[in-house]
N, C-alpha and C positions, 0 to 999 in steps of 0.2 A: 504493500500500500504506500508507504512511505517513497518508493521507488519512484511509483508513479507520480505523485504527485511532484517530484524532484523534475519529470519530464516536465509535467503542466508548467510548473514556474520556470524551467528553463525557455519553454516555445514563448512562450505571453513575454520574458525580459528580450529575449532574443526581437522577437515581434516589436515592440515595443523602441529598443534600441535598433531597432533598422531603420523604423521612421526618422527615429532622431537623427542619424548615420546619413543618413537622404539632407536630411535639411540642413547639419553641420557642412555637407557638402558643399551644399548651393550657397552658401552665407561666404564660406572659406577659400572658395577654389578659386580667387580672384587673386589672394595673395599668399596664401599659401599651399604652392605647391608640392609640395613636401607631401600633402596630406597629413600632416602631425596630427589634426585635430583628430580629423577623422579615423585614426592608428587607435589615440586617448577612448575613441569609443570604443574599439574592438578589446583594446585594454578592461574597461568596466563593465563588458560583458562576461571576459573571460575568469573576473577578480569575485566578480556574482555566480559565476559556476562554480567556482572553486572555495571563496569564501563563507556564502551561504549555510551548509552542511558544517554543524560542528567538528569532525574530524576528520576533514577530509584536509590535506592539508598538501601547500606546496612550497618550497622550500628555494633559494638561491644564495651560490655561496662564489669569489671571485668575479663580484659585479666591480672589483676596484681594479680589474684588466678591461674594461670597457672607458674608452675618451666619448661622451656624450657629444660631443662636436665633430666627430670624424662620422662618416660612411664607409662603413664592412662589406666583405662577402662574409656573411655567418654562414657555417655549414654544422648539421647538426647531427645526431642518429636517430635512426627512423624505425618506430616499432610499434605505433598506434595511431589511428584516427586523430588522440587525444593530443598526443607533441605538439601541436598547431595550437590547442589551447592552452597548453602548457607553458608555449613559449612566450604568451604577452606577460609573461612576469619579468623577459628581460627585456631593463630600461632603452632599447632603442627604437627609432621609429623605420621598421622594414615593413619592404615586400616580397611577398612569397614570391614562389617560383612553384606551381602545384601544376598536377595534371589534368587536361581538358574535364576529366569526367568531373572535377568534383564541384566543378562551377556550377553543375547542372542539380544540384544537391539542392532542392529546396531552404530556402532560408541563407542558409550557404551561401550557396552560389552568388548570389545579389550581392551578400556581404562582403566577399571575397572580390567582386567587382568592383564597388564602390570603393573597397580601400587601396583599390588600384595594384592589385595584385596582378603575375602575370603566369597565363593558362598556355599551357604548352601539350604538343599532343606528342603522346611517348613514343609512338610508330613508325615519324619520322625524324631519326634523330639530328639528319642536315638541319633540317629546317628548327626543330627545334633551339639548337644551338646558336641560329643563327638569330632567335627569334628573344634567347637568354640574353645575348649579348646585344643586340638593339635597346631592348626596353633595358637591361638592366644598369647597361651607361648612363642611358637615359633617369632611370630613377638614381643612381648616384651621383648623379650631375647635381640632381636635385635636395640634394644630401640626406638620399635615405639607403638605409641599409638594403641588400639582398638576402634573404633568407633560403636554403637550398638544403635540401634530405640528399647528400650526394651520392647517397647507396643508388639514387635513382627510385624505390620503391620498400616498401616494410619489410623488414626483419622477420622469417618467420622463427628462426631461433633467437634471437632476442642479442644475436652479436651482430658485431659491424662488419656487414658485405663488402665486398670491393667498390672502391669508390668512381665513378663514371668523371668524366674532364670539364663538365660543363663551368662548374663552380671558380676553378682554378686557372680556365681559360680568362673567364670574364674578371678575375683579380688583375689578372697580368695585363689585360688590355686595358683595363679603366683604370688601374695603377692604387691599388687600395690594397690595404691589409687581410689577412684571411681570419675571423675570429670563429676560433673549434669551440664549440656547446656539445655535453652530453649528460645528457639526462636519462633515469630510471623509473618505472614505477605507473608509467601511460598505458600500459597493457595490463594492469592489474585494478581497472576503473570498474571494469565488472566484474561481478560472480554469477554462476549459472548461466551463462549468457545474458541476460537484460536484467538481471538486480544491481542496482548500485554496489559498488563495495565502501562503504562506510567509513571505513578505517584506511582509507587508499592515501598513498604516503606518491606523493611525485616529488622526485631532487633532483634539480639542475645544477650544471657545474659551467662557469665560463673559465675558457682556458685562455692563457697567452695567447697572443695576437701574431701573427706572423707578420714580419715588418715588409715593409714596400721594398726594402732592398732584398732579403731574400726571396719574396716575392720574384721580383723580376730578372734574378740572378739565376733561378733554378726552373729548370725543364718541368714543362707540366705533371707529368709522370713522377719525378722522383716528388714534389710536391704534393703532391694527391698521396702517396705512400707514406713521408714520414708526418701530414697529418693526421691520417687514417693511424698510424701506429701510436701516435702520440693521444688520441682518443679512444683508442681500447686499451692502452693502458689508465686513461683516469676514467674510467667508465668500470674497468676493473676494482679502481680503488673506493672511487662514489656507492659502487652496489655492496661492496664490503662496510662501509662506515654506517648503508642503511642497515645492513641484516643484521650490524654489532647493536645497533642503535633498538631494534626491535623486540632483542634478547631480553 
């Protein structure tokens, strides 16, 4: 029972902040580009999903590796629907980088538009990349973050797959820092398939920032590698400090 109604009050705020999401648009989009405001909503929707429910709780720790004045390629690990809402707990103002289908997500989808996110279709990967690297200058022009799942798609063992080049291409071309996030705990939002889980514990970690010089000193490839290495091992450490933490 309690489940459900967790759904009800999720649609009606969701609902509710879409409208406002529309009309922060039209007020704001004369001068700021950025979309900040409009980020701020997706933020206190996502602060009302997670805040609401007494125990449910989310957690971020090395927010003092984030320059709030710079624009990133964040790249993150990918193992739930939920990482997406997980991630407006870190302080910057991005855009995703998600795949065509999930635009089409009622509610969603809208949402995910408005905040000028960018829909990419996985199929083709030319175009695709070529479509990351347009918009994505573009919104860092603008100085906002790119947020990118560089597995390309979810985890179904809950480690970090091989990481695909789109992320590390578009660092190197628009000349920004690479900031590695990994977070635990998005795939355990439910029990039984559709019961809330109550006591659902999410920890995010921001890591060091890979500078602009190595950035553009180092071959895509080995980039994409010793990122990817360097987030399974604090992904390794993060899920160990949760499971001490829960003893």
């Amino acid at each position: 029972m309690l489940s459900i109604l967790y759904y009800i009050f999720t649609l009606l705020q969701v609902t509710v902040l879409f409208i406002v999401s529309i009309i922060v648009l039209a007020l704001t989009y004369p001068f700021d580009k950025s979309r900040r405001w409009v980020h701020e909503c997706s933020r206190l929707i996502c602060a009302l999903l997670y805040g609401v429910p007494p125990f449910i709780r989310r957690t971020i720790d090395g927010v003092e590796n984030i320059d709030p004045k710079k624009a990133y390629v964040m790249v993150m690990n990918h193992n739930s629907g939920f990482d997406i809402f997980a991630a407006y707990k870190i302080p910057l103002n991005f855009r995703w980088v998600s795949k065509r289908e999930v635009f089409r997500v009622p509610f969603m989808g809208p949402l995910l538009t408005i905040h000028g996110d960018i829909p990419i279709e996985r199929g083709n990967a030319t175009k695709a990349m070529a479509k990351v690297l347009r918009l994505g200058k573009l919104w860092i022009s603008r100085g906002a973050t790119i947020a990118i799942f560089p597995e390309g798609t979810r985890s179904k063992t809950g480690e970090i797959n091989r990481f695909k080049a789109g992320a590390f291409t578009l660092a190197k071309e628009a000349g920004v820092e690479i900031l590695p996030v990994v977070m635990t705990g998005t795939n355990e939002f439910f029990r039984k398939g559709w019961l809330v889980n109550w006591r659902n514990r999410v920890a995010i970690r921001v890591l060091k920032p890979v500078s602009v010089e190595e950035v553009a000193a180092k071959e895509v490839a080995e980039l994409s590698t010793e990122v990817r290495e360097r987030m399974v091992l604090s992904l390794a450490e993060l899920r160990k400090e949760v499971a001490t933490e829960k003893r």
